[in-house]
C-alpha positions as a printed NumPy array, in Angstrom:
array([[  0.   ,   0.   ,   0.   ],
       [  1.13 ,   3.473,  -0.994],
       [  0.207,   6.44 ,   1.135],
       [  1.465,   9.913,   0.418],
       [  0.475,  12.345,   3.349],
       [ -0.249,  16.18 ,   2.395],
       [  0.088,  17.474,   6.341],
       [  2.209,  15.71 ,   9.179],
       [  0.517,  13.102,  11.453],
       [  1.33 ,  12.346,  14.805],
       [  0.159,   9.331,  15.383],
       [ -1.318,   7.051,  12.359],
       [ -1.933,   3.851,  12.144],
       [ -2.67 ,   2.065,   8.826],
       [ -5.082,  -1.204,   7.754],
       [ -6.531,  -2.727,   5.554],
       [-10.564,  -4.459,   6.383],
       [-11.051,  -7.616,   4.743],
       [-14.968,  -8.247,   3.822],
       [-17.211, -10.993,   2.142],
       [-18.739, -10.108,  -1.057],
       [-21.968,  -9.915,   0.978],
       [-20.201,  -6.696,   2.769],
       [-19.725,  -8.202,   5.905],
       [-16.465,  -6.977,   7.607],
       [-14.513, -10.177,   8.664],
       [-10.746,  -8.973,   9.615],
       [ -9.152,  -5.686,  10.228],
       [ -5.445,  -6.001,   9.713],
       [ -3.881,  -2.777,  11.452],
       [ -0.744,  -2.028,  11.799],
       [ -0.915,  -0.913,  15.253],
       [ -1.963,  -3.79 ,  16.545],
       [  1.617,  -5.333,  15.531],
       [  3.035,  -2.012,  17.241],
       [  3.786,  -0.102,  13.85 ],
       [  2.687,   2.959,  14.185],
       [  3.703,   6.499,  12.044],
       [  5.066,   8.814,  14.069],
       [  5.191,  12.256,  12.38 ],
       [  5.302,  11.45 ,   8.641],
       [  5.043,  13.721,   6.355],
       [  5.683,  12.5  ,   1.873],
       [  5.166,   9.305,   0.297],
       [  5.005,   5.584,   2.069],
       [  4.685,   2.43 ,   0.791],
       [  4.184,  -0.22 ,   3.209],
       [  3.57 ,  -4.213,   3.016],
       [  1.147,  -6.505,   4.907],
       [  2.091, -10.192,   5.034],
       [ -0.479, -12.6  ,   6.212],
       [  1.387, -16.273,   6.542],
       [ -1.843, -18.333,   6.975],
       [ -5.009, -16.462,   6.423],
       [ -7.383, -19.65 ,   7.176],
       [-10.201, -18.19 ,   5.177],
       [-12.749, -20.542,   3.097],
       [-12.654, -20.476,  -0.51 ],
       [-14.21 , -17.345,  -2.716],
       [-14.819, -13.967,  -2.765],
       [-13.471, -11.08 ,  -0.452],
       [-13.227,  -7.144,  -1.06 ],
       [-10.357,  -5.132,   0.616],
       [-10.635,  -1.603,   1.772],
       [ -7.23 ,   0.238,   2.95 ],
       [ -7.603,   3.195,   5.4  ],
       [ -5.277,   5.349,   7.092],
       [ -6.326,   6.743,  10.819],
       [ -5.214,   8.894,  13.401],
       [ -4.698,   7.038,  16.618],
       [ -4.855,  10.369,  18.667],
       [ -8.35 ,  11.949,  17.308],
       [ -8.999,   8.287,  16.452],
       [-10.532,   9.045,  12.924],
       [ -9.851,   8.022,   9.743],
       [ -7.604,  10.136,   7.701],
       [ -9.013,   7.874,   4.164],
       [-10.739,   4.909,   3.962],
       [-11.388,   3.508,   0.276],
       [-14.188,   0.911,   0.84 ],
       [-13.734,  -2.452,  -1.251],
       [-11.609,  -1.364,  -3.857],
       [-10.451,  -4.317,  -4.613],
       [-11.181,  -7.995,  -4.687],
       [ -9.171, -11.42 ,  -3.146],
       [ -9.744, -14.483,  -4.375],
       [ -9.138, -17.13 ,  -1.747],
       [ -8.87 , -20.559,  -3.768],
       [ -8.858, -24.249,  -2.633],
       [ -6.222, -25.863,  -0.472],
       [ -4.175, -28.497,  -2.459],
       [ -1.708, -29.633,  -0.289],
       [ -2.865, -31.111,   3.6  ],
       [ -6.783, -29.945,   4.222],
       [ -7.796, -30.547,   0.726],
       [-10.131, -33.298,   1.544],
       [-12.27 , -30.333,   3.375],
       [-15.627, -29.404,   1.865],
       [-15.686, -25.882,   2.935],
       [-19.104, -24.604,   2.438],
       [-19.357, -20.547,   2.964],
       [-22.613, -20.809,   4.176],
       [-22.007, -22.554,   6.997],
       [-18.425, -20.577,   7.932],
       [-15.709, -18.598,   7.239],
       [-13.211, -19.454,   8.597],
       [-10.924, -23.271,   8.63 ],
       [ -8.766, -23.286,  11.738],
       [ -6.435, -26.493,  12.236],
       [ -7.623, -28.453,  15.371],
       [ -6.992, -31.664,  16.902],
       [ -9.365, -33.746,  17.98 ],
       [ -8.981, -37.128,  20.456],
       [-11.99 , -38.922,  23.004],
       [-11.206, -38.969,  26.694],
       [-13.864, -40.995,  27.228],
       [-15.933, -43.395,  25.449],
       [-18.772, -45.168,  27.424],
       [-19.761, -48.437,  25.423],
       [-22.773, -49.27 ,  27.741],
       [-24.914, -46.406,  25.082],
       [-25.46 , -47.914,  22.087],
       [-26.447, -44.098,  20.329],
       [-21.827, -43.141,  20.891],
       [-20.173, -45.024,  18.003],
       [-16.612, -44.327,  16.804]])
């Protein structure tokens, strides 16, 4: 993301929200919650996000980048889903997964094992 800043600010904090194509907000990815923060800048920035596992289901999402001040805690620019991220299919380890969207939206890895298994009820099979 580029960002070129017209007047100094203090304290700004940049991010990107990540939405379904439905509009629904589903992550904010902000810088300041990693502890980046500008401190009086002033000119052009460019600046990279890297996400190393995103663990969203397959399809659509719309990204919209915004710049805030941390201090009056507004946003400086927001451009609302200007563009679009196509999340495709797992190949590799999960790809057995039928990931439906309408019933989440997220996968998150999880391990599963029984403590206890009583035999004596015929409806717990495993």
């Amino acid at each position: 993301m580029t960002v070129e800043f017209y007047r100094p600010v203090v304290r700004g904090a940049l991010g990107v929200f990540l939405h379904s194509m439905a509009g629904d907000p589903i992550l904010n990815l902000r810088s300041s919650h990693e502890g980046m923060v500008i401190d009086r800048s002033e000119g052009r920035m460019t600046v990279e996000v890297v996400v190393e596992q995103i663990g969203l289901y397959p399809g659509g999402y719309t990204l919209s980048p915004y710049v805030s001040d941390e201090v009056r805690k507004v946003y400086i620019d927001y451009v609302q889903h200007c563009s679009r991220l196509w999340i495709l299919p797992a190949r590799e380890k999960y790809r057995d997964l039928k990931l439906n969207p309408k019933l989440g939206k997220y996968f998150v890895p999880s391990s599963w094992s029984i403590l206890e298994l009583s035999r004596k009820d015929p409806r717990f099979r495993c």
